[in-house]
VEXMI-336828 format. One record per residue (C-alpha): residue number from 1; x, y, z; chain. Coordinates in pm, whole numbers. Last residue first. Layout:
<nodes>
NUM, X, Y, Z, A
...
</nodes>
This chain:
<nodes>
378, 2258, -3529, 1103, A
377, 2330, -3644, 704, A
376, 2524, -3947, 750, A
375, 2336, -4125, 1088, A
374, 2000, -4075, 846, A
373, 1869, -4409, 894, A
372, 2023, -4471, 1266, A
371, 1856, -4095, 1351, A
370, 1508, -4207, 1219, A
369, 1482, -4516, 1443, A
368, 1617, -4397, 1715, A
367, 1373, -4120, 1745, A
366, 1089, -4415, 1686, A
365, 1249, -4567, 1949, A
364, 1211, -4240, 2180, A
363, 868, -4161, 2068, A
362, 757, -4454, 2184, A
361, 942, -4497, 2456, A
360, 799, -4200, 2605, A
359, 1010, -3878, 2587, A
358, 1223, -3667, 2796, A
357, 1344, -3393, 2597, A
356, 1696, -3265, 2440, A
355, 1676, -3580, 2162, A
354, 1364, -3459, 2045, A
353, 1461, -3083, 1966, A
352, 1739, -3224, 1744, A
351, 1504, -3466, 1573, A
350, 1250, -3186, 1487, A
349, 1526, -2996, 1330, A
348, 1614, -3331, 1113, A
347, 1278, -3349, 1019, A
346, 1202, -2960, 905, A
345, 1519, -3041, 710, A
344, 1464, -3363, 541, A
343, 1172, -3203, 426, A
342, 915, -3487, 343, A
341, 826, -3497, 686, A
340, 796, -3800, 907, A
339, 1031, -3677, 1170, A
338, 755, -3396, 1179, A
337, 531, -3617, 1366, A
336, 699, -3671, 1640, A
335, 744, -3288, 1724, A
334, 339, -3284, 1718, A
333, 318, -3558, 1959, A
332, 568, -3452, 2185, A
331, 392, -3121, 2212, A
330, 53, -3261, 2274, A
329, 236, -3463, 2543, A
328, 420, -3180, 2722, A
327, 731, -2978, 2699, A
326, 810, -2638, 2759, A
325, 1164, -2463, 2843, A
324, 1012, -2149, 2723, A
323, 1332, -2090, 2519, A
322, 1270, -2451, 2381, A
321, 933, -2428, 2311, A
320, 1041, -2074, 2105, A
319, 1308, -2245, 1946, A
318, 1058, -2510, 1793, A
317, 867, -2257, 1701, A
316, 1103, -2040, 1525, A
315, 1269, -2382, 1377, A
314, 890, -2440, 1225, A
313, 885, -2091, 1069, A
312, 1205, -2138, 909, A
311, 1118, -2510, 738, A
310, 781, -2478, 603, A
309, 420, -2469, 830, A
308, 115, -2695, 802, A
307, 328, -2974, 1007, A
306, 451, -2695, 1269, A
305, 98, -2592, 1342, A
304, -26, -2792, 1651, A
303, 313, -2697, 1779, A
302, 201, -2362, 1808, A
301, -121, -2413, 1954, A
300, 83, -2647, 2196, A
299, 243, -2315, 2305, A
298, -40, -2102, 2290, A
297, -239, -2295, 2505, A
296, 63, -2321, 2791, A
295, 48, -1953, 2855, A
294, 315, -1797, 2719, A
293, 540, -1630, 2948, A
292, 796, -1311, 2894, A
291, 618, -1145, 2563, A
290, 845, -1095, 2283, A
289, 816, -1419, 2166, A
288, 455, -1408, 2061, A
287, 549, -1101, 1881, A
286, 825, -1305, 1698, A
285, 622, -1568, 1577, A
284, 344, -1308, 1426, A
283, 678, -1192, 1239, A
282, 737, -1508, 1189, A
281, 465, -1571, 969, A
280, 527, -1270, 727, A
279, 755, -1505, 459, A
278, 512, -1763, 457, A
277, 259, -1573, 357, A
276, -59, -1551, 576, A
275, -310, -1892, 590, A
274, -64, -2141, 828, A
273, 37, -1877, 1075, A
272, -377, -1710, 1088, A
271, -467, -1993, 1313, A
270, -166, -1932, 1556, A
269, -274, -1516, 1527, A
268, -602, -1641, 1614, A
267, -546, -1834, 1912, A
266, -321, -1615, 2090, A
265, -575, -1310, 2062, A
264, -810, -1580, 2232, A
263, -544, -1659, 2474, A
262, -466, -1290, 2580, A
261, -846, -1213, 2595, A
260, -842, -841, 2572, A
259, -846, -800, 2182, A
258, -849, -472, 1998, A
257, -535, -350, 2160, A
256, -304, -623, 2052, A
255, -510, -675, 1745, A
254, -422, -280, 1641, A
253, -15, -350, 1676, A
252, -58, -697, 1495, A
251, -227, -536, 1201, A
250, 31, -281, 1177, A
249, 287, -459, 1204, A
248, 138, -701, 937, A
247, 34, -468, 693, A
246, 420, -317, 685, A
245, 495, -608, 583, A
244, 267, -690, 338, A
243, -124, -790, 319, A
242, -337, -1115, 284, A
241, -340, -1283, 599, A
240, -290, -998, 839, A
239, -502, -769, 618, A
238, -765, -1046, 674, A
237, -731, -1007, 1055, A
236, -784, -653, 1020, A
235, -1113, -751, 866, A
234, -1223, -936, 1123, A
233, -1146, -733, 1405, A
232, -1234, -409, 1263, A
231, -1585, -436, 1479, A
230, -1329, -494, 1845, A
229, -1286, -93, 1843, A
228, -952, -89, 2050, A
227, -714, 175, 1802, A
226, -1003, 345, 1664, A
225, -895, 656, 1515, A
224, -535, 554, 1436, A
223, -505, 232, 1418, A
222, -843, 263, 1213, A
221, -699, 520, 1007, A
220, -374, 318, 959, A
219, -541, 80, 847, A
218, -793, 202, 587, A
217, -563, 389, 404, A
216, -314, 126, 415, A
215, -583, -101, 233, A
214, -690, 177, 15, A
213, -328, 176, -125, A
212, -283, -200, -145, A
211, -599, -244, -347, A
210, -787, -538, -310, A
209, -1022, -392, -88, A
208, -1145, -569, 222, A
207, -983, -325, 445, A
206, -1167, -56, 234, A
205, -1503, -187, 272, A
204, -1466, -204, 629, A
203, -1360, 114, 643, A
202, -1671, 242, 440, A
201, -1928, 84, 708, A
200, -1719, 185, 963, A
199, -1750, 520, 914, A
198, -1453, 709, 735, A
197, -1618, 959, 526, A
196, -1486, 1257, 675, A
195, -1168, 1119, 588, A
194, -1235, 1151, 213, A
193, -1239, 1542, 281, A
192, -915, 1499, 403, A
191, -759, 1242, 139, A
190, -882, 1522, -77, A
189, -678, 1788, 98, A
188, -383, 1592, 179, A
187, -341, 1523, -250, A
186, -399, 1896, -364, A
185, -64, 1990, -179, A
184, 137, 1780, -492, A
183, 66, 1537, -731, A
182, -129, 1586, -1005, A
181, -114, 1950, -944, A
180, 289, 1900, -925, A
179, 358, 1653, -1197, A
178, 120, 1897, -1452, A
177, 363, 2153, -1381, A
176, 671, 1950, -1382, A
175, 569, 1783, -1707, A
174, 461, 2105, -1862, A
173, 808, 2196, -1789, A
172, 963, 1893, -1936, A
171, 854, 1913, -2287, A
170, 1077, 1862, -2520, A
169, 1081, 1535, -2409, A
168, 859, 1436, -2182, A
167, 1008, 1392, -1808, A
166, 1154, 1181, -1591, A
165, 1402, 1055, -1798, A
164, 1558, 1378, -1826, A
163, 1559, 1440, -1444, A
162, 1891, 1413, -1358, A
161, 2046, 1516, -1703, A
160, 1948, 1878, -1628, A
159, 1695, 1990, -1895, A
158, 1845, 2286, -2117, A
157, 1637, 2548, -2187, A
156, 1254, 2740, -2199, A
155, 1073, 2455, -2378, A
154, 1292, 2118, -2279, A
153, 1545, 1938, -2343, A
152, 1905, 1962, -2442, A
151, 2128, 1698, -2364, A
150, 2398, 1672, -2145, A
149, 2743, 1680, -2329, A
148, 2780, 2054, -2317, A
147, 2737, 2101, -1938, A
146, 2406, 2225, -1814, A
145, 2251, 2550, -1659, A
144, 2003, 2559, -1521, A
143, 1587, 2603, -1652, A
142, 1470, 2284, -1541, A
141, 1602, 2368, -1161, A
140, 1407, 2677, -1190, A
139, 1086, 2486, -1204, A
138, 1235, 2343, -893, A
137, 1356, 2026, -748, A
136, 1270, 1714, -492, A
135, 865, 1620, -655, A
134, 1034, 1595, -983, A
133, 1237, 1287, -880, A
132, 913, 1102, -887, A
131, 741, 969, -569, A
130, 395, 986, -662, A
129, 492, 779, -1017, A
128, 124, 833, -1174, A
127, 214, 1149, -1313, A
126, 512, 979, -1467, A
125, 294, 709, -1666, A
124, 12, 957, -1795, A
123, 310, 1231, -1928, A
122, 441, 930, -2134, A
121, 116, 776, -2223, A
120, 37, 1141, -2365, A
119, 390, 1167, -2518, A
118, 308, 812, -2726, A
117, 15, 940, -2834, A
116, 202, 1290, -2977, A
115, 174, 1557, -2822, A
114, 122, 1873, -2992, A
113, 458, 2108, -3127, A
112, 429, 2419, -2974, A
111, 779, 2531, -3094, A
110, 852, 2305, -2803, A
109, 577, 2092, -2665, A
108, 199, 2117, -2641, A
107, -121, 1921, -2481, A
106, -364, 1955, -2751, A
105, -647, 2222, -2714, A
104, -925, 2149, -2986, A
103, -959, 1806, -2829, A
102, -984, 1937, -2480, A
101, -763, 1739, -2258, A
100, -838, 1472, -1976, A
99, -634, 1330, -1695, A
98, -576, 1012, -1495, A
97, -564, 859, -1192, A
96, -386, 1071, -950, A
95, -386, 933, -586, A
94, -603, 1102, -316, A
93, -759, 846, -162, A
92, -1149, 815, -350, A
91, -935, 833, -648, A
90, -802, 1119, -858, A
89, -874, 1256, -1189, A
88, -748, 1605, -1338, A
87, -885, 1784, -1603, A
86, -658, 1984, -1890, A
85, -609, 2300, -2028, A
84, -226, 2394, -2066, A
83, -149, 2778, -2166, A
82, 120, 2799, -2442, A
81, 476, 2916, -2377, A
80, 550, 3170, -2572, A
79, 542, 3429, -2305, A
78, 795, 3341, -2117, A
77, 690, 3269, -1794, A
76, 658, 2918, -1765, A
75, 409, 2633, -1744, A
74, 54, 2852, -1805, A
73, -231, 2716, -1619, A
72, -590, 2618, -1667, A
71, -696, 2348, -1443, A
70, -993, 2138, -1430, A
69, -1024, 1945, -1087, A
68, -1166, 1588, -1053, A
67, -1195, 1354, -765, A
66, -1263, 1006, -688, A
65, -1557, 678, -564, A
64, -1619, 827, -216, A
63, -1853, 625, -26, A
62, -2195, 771, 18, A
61, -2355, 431, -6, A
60, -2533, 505, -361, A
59, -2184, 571, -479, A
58, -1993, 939, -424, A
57, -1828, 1166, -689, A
56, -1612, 1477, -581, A
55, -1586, 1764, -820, A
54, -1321, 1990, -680, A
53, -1383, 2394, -727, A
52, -1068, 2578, -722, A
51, -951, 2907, -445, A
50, -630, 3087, -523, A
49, -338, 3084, -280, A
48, -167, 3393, -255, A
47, 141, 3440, -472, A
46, 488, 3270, -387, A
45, 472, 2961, -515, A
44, 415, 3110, -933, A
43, 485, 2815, -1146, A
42, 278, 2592, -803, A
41, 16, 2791, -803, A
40, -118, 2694, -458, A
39, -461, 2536, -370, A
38, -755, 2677, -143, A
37, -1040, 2430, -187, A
36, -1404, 2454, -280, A
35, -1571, 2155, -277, A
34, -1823, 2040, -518, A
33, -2042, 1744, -454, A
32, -2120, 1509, -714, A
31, -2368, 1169, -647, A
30, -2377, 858, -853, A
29, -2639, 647, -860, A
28, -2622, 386, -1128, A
27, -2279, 274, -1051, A
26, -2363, 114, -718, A
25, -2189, -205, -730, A
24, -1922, -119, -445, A
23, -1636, 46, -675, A
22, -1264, -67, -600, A
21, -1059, 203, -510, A
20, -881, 314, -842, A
19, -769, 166, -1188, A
18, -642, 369, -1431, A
17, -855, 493, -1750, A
16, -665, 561, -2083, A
15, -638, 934, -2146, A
14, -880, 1162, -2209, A
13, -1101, 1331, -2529, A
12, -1451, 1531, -2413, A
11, -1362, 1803, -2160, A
10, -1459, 2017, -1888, A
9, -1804, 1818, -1917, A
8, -1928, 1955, -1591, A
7, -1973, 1725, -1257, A
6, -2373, 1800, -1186, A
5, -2328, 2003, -821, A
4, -2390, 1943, -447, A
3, -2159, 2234, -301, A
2, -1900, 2235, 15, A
1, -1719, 2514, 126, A
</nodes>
């Protein structure tokens, strides 16, 4: 169930702000909708699901800008333990932010002892650690036994030494409570209801983000959803140039599909070589190398790279031509030039794959030449 709403002032002091997707210049008008999701207790896992009203925002565009959920739950079941009031803030994605207390209701530890500032940065820092050890054991885990040497911490007993440093001290199961709305089945929901969203328009935006996380977002949702839709060309290709590893597969696995022209598709990954990070390129190297012929563009498109390009990628290359068995004048040319290089490296490769061809005279004496100079280090 979706609402349009005013978001509500559930509270007035927070914690430091954390960046998030990347805004799009609209601050003035902001919109709120409320949605109304089913979400878990997660001290109590076995009780019916409960239903919680989620403040979305949205710019002037309609693109998602985050979420925020108040949340009034107790940590344990003893009955000293203190109710915790507090907001939660995620991004447009799904991925906690921050979170905001009442000023008249501190955030407690044992003997309901308030945070301190340096707890509150504490508690901010692990909830923002998605993958935290607290996400693989049980409020009951906190509660074990422990050996006498491990040290005691915690509100209702003994913390096991595994997860001590993941928590506050004194106060690890409001750390495992708040861990797990912050971020537990609450996260697939929003990055649902930010899915519906996902026109090209915002997509674009997202593959253009600066943000790793809205980036992969944005990627694999296009792989996904539009897996030949030739408009995410351009920005995919700018994920190639700018991302990671894993942004490169993916990139290269969409691009494949997007773009029907085998030598066009050739030409831009080639082009792309000398902007992406060096240590990505031959990954686009290897995909050309996977298929059984290259058409003879792509191979002097390669070799028109190898003196923009540092030593790895250029023995890929040269490799490649070799594999291919494919020589031709462009290609001599290129080689040749490399024997200039101020890598002795790159030039001594280039001086191997010389001495295999058939070359003009030129080339040959000028082969000559640099082999006689450097007879002691070939």
């Amino acid at each position: 169930m979706v609402l349009c709403a005013a978001v509500p002032s559930y509270c007035e002091s927070a914690a430091a702000a954390r960046p998030g997707v990347e805004g799009t210049g609209a601050g003035a008008d902001v919109e709120t909708v409320v949605h109304e999701l089913e979400l878990g207790d997660p001290v109590f896992p076995s009780k019916p699901p409960d239903t919680y009203r989620v403040v979305q925002t949205k710019d002037a565009n309609g693109f998602p800008l985050g979420y925020a959920l108040f949340i009034r739950t107790i940590v344990c079941e003893d009955k000293k333990c203190k109710a915790v009031e507090a907001t939660l803030h995620w991004n447009a994605l799904g991925y906690y932010e921050r979170f905001e207390y009442p000023p008249t209701k501190p955030l407690t530890k044992k003997e309901h002892t308030p945070f301190t500032d340096e707890d509150y940065a504490k508690l901010d820092e692990i909830l923002q650690d998605s993958s935290s050890i607290l996400g693989r054991h049980s409020l009951a885990y906190l509660s074990k036994p422990v050996a006498k040497d491990e040290v005691v911490d915690g509100w209702s007993g003994a913390t096991p030494a595994t997860v001590q440093q993941s928590v506050v001290k004194d106060a690890a199961f409001t750390t495992w409570v708040m861990w797990r709305w912050a971020n537990g089945e609450i996260v697939p929901q929003l990055q649902t209801i930010t899915e519906q969203s996902c026109n090209p328009k915002y997509l674009t935006h997202l593959l253009g983000s600066q943000d790793r996380r809205s980036v992969d977002f944005a990627l694999k949702y296009v792989v996904e959803h539009h897996p030949a839709d030739v408009q995410f060309v351009d920005g995919v290709f700018n994920v190639l140039e700018t991302g990671d590893r894993e942004h490169v597969a993916l990139s290269l696995q969409f691009l494949s599909g997007a773009i029907s022209d085998v030598e066009q598709l050739h030409a831009r990954l080639i082009d792309s070589c000398s902007r992406m990070k060096s240590i990505y390129c031959p990954m686009v190297l290897s995909h050309l190398a996977a298929e059984p012929e290259l058409p003879a563009a792509t191979l002097e498109g390669l070799s028109g790279q190898l003196d923009r390009l540092p030593y790895f990628p250029v023995h890929l290359i040269l490799r490649l031509l070799e594999q291919q068995e494919f020589f031709s004048e462009k290609t001599e040319a290129d080689v040749s030039r490399l024997l200039d290089s101020d890598n002795f490296f790159v030039a001594r490769r280039a001086s191997e794959f010389l001495l295999k061809q058939d070359l003009a005279s030129e080339t040959r004496s000028r082969l000559d030449a640099f082999r006689k100079q450097n007879r002691d280090r070939l």
